[in-house]
N, C-alpha and C positions, 0 to 999 in steps of 0.2 A: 326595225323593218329592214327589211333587205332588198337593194333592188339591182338588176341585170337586164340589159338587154331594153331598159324603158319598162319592165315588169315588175311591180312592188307584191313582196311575200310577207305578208300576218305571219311570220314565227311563233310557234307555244311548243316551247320543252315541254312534253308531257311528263317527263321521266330525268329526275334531277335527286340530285343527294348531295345531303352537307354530312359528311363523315368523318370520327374519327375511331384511327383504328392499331394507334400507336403505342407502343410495350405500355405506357405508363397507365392501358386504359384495359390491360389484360387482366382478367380474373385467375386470383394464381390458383393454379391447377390447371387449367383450360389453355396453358401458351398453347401446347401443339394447335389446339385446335385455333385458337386466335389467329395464330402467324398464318398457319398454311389455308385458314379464309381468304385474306388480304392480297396473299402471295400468289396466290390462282385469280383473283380479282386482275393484280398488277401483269399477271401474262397474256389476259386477254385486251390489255391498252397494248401488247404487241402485234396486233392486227390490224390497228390503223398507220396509218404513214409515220417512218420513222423522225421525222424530226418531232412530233408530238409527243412522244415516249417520256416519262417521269421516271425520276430515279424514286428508291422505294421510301425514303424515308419523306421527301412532298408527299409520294401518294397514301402513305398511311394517313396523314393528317395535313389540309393544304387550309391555308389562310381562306378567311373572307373576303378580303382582296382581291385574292387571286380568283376564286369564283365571279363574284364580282365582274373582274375583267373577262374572263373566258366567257361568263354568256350572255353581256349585256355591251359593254366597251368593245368587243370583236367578235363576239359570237352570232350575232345576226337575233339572238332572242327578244322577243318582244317580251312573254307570258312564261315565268318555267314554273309548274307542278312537281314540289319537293312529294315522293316518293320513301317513304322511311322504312326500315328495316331492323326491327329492335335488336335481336341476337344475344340477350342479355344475359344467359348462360357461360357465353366466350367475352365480356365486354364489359366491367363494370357500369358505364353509366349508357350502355347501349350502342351499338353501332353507329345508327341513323335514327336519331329518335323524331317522332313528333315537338316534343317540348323542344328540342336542338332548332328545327328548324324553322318554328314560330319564331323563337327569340330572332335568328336573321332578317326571316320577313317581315317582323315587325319592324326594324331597322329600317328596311327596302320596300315602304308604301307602293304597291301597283306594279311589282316586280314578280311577286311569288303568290300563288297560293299555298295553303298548305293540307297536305292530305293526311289522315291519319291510317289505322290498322287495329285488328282485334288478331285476340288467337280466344278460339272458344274453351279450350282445354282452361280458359280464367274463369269459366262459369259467370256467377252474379255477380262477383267483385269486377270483370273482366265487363260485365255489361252498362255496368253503373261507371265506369272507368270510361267505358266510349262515347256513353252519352256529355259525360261532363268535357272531354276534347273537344266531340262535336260542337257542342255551345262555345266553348272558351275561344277556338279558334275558327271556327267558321267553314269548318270540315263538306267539300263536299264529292270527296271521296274517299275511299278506302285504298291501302294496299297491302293482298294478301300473301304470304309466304309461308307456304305450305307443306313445306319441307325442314320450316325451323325448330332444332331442338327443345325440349320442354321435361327437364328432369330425366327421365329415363325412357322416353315418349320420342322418335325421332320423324313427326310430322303428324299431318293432321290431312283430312278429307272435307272439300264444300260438301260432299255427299251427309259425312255423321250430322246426324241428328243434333249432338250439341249446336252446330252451325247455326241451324235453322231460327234460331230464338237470336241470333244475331245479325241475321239477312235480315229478320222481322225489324229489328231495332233500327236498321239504317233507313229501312223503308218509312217507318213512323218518323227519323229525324232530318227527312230529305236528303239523306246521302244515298243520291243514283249512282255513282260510277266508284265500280267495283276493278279494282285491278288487281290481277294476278298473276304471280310471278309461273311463269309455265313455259320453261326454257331449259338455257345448257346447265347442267349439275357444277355447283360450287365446291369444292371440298371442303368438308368432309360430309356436307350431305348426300340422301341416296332422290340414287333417277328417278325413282319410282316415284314421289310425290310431287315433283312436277310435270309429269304426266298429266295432257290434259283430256282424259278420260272423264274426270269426275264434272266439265265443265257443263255439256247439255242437262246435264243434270239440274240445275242448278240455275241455270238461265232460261229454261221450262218453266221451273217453278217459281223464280219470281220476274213477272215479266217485267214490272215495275222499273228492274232495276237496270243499269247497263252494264256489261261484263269486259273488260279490257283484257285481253290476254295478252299479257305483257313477255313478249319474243316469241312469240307468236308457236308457240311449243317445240322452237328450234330443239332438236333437225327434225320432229317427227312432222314436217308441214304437211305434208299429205293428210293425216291424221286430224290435225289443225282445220283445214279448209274445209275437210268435209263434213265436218263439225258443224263450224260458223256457216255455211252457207245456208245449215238450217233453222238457226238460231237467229232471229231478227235483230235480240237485243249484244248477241256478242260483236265483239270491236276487235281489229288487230291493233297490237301497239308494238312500234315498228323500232324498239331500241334493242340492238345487238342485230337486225336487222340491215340497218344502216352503218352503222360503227363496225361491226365486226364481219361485215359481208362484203360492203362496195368497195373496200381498198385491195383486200386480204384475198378476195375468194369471188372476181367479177361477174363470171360464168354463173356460179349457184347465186349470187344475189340477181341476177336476174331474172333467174329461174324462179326465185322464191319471190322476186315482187310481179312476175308474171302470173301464177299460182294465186298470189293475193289481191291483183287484179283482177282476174277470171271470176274466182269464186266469191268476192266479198266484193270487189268497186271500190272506187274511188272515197266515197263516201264514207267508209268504214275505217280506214287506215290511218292511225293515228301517229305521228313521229315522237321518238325522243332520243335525243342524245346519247344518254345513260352514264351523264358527267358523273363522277371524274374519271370512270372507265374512259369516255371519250371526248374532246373536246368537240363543242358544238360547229365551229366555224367550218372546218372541213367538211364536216356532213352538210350542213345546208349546199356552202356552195356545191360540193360533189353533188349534192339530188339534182338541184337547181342544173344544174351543167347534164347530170348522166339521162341516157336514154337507151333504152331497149337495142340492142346490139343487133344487125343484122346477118345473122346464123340461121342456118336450117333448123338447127333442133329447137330455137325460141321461135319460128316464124308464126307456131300457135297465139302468138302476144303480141299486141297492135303495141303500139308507141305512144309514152306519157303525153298528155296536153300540159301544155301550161296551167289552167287551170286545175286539171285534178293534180299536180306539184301543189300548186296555191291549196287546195281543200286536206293535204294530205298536212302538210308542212306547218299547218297553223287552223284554217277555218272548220274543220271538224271537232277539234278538240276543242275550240271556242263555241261552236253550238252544244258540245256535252256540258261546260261547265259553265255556259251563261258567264259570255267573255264579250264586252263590249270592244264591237272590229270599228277602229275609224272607215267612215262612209264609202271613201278611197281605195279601200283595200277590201272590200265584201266584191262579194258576185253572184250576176242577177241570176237567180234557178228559174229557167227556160217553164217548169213544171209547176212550181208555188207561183211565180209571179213577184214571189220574195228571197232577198237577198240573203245569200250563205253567210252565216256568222255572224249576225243579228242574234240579241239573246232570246232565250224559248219565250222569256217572260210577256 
């Protein structure tokens, strides 16, 4: 819990990763591609404030410890959503695996949840594969990456039709919250599939489900908002939002949380980190601290409440994934009668 000012904040990293991504974990043949992942990863931690900066060989691969400490002993995190990202093309035993980050959480009782991922390009093997994650660990979301190599295959579409048989399976095993990677280009992946074009698509067709559009299809926001604002079930998810906007580039984050304000509210806007890109602590306090700049060109954009900080930073993501808020830290909705961040059940 975090508190300022006499205001206590419900923190949930939505968007966390226990990674490794160190030479001894490269697939040979694949170093270029291995290294210059990591190494474009490690340039965008230089957007946050310089004394946070990692030298590369921590950030290939950092202790449990040391997470540990960054988002629970200083980071202000209550709840963090491990986030995986297999890559197992460039990575022998995976980048950010599912299985990686159970084993943690299992470690850290009532610290983590853990999320899993498909690629439909696995077909049957690949659906009999998610339902067993799902039960094993208690899956109750996904995240997608859609721009991840596969053989000779350099991404995949929520739109292909293989997909569809695997939106069905999440929906039959209650995994509602769909996250997808729909942001800046990594190298050596291409722009184009994280374009988030194929999103209404998709969020049409299963209403069931919730869609997180994770960085919110930075830079194409425009794009993004006018999307979501038609989409009931899509969510922004605010990592590289936060980390690589409010220090580096004050003006467009503004711009871009005024935009996600407007079109989407308070309600919709999910935070994360996106450790070990970013340490959590300076983001909380920065949100908690920044507000809407008084400029002519934002005057379109009213100013944070405390509250929607509070709904943004922690109590949203805890009513997606059925997150019990101590009683202290919900807020009353003027509209239900009942208290934000209370679980669905």
């Amino acid at each position: 819990m975090y508190e300022k000012d006499g205001e206590k904040y419900f923190v949930v990293d939505a968007h966390t990763h226990f990674w490794d991504a160190s030479p001894d974990n490269w697939v040979k043949g694949q170093e270029e591609y291995a290294k210059g992942w990591i190494e474009c990863f490690h340039a965008y931690q230089g957007l946050g404030p310089k004394e946070t900066h990692w030298p590369i060989d921590r950030f290939q691969k950092y202790s449990e410890e040391l997470m540990m400490h960054d988002l629970f002993e200083v980071g202000h995190v209550d709840t963090a959503i491990f986030q995986p990202t297999n890559l197992r093309q460039w990575y022998k035993n995976g980048f950010n695996t599912t299985e990686a980050d159970a084993a943690l959480a299992e470690k850290h009782p009532g610290k983590f949840l853990v999320n899993t991922t498909f690629d439909p390009r696995e077909g049957d093997e690949g659906l009999k594969a998610l339902e067993e994650r799902v039960k094993r660990y208690g899956c109750k979301g996904v995240k997608l990456y859609t721009a991840e190599w596969r053989g000779d295959s350099r991404g995949w579409s929520l739109k292909d039709p293989e997909a569809v048989r695997f939106f069905e399976k999440c929906e039959e095993l209650g995994v509602k919250n769909i996250h997808v990677h729909k942001g800046p280009t990594i190298w050596p992946l291409d722009k184009d599939a994280f374009d988030v074009s194929d999103v209404d698509h998709v969020a049409t067709g299963f209403q069931g489900l919730n869609f997180i559009v994770e960085h919110v299809g930075l830079p194409r926001i425009e794009d993004f908002c006018f999307m979501a604002t038609q989409e009931r079930n899509v969510y922004a998810g605010l990592a590289v939002v936060v980390g690589g906007l409010m220090h580096a580039r004050p003006k467009f984050f503004a711009k871009v949380m005024g935009e996600l304000m407007f079109w989407l509210g308070e309600d919709k806007l999910i935070f994360g980190a996106d450790y070990a890109i970013w340490e959590p602590k300076w983001q909380v306090e920065g949100f908690v601290d920044w507000n809407m700049p008084s400029d002519d060109e934002l005057s379109d954009f009213p100013p944070l409440t405390v509250d929607q900080k509070k709904k943004i930073l922690g109590l949203n993501a805890a009513r997606l994934y059925d997150i019990d808020v101590p009683a202290e830290l919900r807020l009353a909705d003027p509209k239900n009668v009942e208290p934000v961040g209370v679980p669905n059940s």
